[in-house]
N, C-alpha and C positions, 0 to 999 in steps of 0.2 A: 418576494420573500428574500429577505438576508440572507447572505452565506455568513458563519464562523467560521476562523480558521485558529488549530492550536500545533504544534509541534510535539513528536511523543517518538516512543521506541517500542516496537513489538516484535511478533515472532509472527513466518509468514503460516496460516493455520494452513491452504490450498495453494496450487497453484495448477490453472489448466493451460498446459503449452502450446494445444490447437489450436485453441482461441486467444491466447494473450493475456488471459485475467486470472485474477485471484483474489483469496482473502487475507487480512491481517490482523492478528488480535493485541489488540494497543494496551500495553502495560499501566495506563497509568488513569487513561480515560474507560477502563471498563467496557469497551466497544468495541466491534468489528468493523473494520476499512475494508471497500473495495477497492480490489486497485489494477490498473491495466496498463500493459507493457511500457506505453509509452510513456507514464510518469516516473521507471524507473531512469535514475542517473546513470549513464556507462559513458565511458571513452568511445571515440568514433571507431572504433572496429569490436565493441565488446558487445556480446551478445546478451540483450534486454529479456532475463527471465528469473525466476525468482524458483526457490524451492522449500517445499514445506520444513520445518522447524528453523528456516536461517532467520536470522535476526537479523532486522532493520531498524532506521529510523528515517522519517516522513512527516512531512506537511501534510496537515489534514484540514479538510471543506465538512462543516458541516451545514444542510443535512446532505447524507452521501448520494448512493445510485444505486438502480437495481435492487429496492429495497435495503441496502446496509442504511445503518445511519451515521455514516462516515465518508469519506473518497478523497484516498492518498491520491495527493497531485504531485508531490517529488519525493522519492524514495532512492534511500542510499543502503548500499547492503554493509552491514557491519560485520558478515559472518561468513 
């Protein structure tokens, strides 16, 4: 199976700290992205985590993982 890939800006809906993952609901594709720590973007000492309502924008694979049908593979926090 092919992967798609599109670019988009969302808000993050989840995010669980114990485990590293979350969700993101993309403004523009109608979808929810899974997404997990290590595709966020940070500086080498900034810490990889995300918080519900901040607003991002990411690179997305479709189809996703863990059931979403989405999965950000780089996420930048805009917020």
């Amino acid at each position: 199976m092919s992967r798609q890939e599109f670019q988009g800006t969302g808000v993050v809906e989840s995010w669980n700290t114990d485990e590293g993952w979350g969700t993101v609901a993309l403004d523009d594709a109608g979808m929810t992205a899974w997404v997990h720590f290590s595709a966020i973007i940070a500086g080498p000492s900034e810490y990889r985590s995300l918080a519900p309502g901040q607003l991002v924008r990411c690179r997305c694979e479709v189809p996703g993982q863990d059931g979403y049908p989405a999965r950000a593979v780089e996420v930048t926090k805009l917020s």
